[in-house]
C-alpha positions, 0 to 999 in steps of 0.5 A, a space after each residue: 571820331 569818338 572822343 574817348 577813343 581819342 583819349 585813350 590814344 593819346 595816354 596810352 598809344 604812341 606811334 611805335 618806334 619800328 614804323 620810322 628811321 631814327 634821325 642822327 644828328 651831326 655835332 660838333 664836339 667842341 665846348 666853350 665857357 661862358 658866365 652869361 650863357 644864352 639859353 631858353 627853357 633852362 632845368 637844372 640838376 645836380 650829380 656828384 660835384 656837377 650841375 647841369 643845365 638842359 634846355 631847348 634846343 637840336 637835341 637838347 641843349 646841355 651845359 656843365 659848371 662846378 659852381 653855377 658861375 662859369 658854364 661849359 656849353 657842350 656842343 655834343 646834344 643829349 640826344 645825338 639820334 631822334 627816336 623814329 617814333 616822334 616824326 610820326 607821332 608828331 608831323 613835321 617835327 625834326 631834330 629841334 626838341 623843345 622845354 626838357 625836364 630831368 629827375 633823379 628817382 630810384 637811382 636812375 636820373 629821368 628826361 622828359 622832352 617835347 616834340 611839336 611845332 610851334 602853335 600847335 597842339 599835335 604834340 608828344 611828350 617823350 621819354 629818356 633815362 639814365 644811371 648818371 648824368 656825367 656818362 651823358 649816355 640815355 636810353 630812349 623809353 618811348 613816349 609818355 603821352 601823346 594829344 591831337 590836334 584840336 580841329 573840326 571833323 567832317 561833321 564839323 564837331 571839334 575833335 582831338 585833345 583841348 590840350 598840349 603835350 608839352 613843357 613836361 615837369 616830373 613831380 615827387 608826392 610825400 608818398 614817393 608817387 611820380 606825377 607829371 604836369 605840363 601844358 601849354 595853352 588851350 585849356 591849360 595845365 594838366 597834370 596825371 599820375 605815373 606809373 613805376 615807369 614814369 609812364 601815364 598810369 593806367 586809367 589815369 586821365 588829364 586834369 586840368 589845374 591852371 587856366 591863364 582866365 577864367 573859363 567863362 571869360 573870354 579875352 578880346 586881345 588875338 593870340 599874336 604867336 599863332 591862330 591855332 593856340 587860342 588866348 589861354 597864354 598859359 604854360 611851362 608849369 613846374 612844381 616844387 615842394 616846400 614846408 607843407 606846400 606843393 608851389 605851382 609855378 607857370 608863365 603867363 602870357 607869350 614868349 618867343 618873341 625877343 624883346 616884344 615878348 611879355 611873359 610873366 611868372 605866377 604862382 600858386 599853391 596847395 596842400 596836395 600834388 593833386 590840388 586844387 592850387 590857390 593863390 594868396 587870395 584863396 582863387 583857384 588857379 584853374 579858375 585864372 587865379 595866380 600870384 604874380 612872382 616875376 615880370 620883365 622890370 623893362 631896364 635889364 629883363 623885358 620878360 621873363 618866363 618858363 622856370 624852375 626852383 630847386 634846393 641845392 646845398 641847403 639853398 632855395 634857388 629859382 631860374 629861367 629865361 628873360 629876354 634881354 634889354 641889352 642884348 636885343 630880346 636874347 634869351 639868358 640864363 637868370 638864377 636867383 635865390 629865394 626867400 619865404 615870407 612869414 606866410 609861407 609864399 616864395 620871393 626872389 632875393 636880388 643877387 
């Protein structure tokens, strides 16, 4: 199959919503607190005197706190019905919807999600919006882009997308420009411009612009979490904006695995949305360069991975999944503030 045909799907074609029944999820409408809540690809959000935290989970997972201390699990899922259209965009995905991220942009609040199966990139990235997250009432606007599994054809030419259709992040430029990144191994990070519908722009293509290695180096170690993703352990990016610089971070190595895992925060930067990131020796992070900002200390945390940072009430705070010592490789919410140093790069500040 021809490869720019293969493109074109996946930036402008989903499978449509009518060829399939949606799938309604059953919950329970009960909700309990916590102070040290167990959560996994954690994004955050303010609306009104509420934070909210979305994350991995059957239907996304959803919680609430007035203070970013105390937190109330809310059984009820964000999406309490899986649109038809992501179990034929994606076979064999179910109700359990991965690494969610959500915006507020032209007065509407937006929610991007993943639907794939582990290991493998035949993947959607799908789309809700909202007027406010208190009503906790979305509606489904499809699927922003879509990538094929990458496998040989008949012929014996490799053939689909050498990317991964999830961990999606939603990005502001200075010029009000909606971007999306996300990505997770094969060849990286890619990031494209939206349009006004926080949809693939017409004509916009992917961009890689983060690799775990450089291209031309080729790692010895075998991927230990699937035989299909390769060894680009790369994933989970998210863009924030500070001073004159956007900050890329991503997660390195590999996550999922309790306390074996070794994920790793790094982090690079650049002038424009577009690129090209650098780290604090001037490499190029599509090139496998990356400041490394956190790793598991090995006492409270064995890793830690798959981020966000935020400016809420004047402060610069930073959070993600670490899997616990303590707690046998469970994965829990870590929230730290951040500090700058005099040459402009983020630093955690303890607690």
């Amino acid at each position: 199959m021809n490869r720019n045909f293969l493109m074109a799907l996946a930036l402008t074609a989903c499978t449509t919503i009518a060829a399939q029944q949606p799938n309604h999820l059953r919950f329970q409408r009960e909700a309990f607190q916590t102070d040290t809540p167990m959560v996994h690809d954690p994004v955050m959000a303010k609306d009104g005197d509420t934070y909210y935290i979305y994350a991995t989970g059957m239907g996304v997972q959803q919680m609430t706190s007035k203070d970013r201390k105390k937190w109330t699990l809310l059984q009820q899922p964000v999406m309490t019905v899986i649109p038809g259209w992501t179990t034929d965009s994606v076979p064999g995905f179910g109700s359990h919807v991965w690494a969610p991220d959500v915006i507020q942009w032209h007065g509407r609040w937006w929610m991007a999600y993943s639907c794939s199966t582990f290991g493998k990139n035949g993947s959607a990235i799908g789309l809700l919006s909202s007027r406010s997250l208190g009503s906790n009432m979305w509606k489904d606007e499809g699927c922003i882009v879509t990538s094929h599994e990458w496998k040989k054809g008949a012929d014996g030419k490799m053939i689909g997308d050498n990317w991964n259709a999830i961990d999606p992040n939603f990005v502001i430029d200075d010029n009000d420009q909606p971007w999306l990144v996300w990505g997770s191994f094969w060849d990286g990070i890619q990031l494209a411009r939206l349009d006004s519908t926080m949809h693939i722009a017409a004509g916009e293509k992917p961009r890689t612009v983060a690799r775990r290695y450089d291209p031309n180096f080729k790692p010895t170690e075998p991927n230990p979490t699937s035989r299909f993703a390769g060894t680009n352990a790369i994933e989970a990016p998210f863009i924030f904006k500070h001073g004159g610089y956007y900050y890329l971070f991503v997660s390195w190595d590999y996550c999922c695995r309790g306390a074996k895992s070794n994920y790793r925060v790094a982090v690079g930067r650049s002038k424009t949305v577009a690129g090209p990131y650098l780290d604090h020796t001037g490499k190029d992070m599509a090139n496998g360069g990356g400041m490394l900002f956190l790793e598991g200390d090995k006492k409270e945390w064995e890793a830690a991975g798959h981020c966000a940072a935020y400016n809420f009430d004047g402060e610069d705070i930073f959070i993600c999944h670490g899997y616990s010592v303590t707690r046998n490789g469970a994965a829990m919410l870590i929230q730290r503030p951040i500090s700058w140093t005099a040459d402009g790069w983020p630093e955690l500040k303890n607690n």
